[in-house]
N, C-alpha and C positions, 0 to 999 in steps of 0.2 A: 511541768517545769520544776524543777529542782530550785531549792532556796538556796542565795549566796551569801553567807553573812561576813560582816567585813570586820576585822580586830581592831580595838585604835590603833594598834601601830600599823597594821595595814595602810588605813587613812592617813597616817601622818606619811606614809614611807610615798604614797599616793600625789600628796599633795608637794614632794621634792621630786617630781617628775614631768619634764619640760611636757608643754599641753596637747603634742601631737602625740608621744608615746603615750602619756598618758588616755587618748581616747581610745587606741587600738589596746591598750590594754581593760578598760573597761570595757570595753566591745564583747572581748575574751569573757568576761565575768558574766556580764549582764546579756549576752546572746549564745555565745553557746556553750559554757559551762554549766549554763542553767538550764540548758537547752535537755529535752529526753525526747528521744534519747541525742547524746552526744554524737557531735559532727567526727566521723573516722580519722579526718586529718587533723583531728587534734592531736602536739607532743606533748603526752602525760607519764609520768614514769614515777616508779614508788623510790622515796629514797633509801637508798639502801642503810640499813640499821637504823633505820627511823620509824618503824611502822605508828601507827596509820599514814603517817606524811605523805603528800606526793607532790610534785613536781610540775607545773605546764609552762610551757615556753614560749613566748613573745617578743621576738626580736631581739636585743639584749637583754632583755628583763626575763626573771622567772618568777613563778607566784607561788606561794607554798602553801597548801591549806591540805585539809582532812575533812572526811566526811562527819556533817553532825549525829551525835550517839540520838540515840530514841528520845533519852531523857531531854536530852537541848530542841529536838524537834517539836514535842510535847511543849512545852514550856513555851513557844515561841507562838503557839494557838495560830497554828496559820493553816490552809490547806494543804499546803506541802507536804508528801508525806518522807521525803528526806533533804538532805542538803549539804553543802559546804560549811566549814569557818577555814578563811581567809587568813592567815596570820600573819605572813608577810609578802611584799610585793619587792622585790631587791635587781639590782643590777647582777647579769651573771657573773661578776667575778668574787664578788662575795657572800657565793650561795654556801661554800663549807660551813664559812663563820655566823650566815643564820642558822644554818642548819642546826648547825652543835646548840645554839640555842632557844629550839622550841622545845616545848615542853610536851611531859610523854602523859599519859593517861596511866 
């Protein structure tokens, strides 16, 4: 199992999300993004001129997160030996305008 960690704003962007999307999108997080290995039909895609960012898709929502560096996994004392951060959860039509603002490594 892969560790998911969640941003606050993740959490806040989470809790403006009516309770049905909202569970199929924790579904996504909590079964098989953490899932190892991952489920084939997952839509994952990198964005482009964002690296490490990527992309999964859940009905009208997308979720943006990267994988955690060593150092974050380390830090976190858990079993895991890699993971997610989660940084945003957004409706698809305003995936450019989080995009432009995650932040890069």
């Amino acid at each position: 199992m892969y560790r998911v960690e969640l941003s606050k704003r993740a959490l806040r962007d989470l809790r403006r999300i009516d309770h049905k999307s909202r569970r199929r999108l924790l579904d996504l997080l909590e079964n098989e993004l953490a899932a190892e290995p991952q489920p084939a039909n997952l839509d994952i895609k990198p964005l482009t001129g964002r690296a490490p960012w990527l992309r999964a898709r859940r009905g009208e929502y997308r979720v943006l997160y990267r994988p955690l560096t060593e150092d974050e996994v380390q830090a976190l004392s858990t079993q895991e030996q890699a993971g997610f951060l989660v940084e945003r959860v957004i409706d698809r039509g305003d995936l450019e305008r989080a995009a432009s603002t995650l932040p890069t490594r």
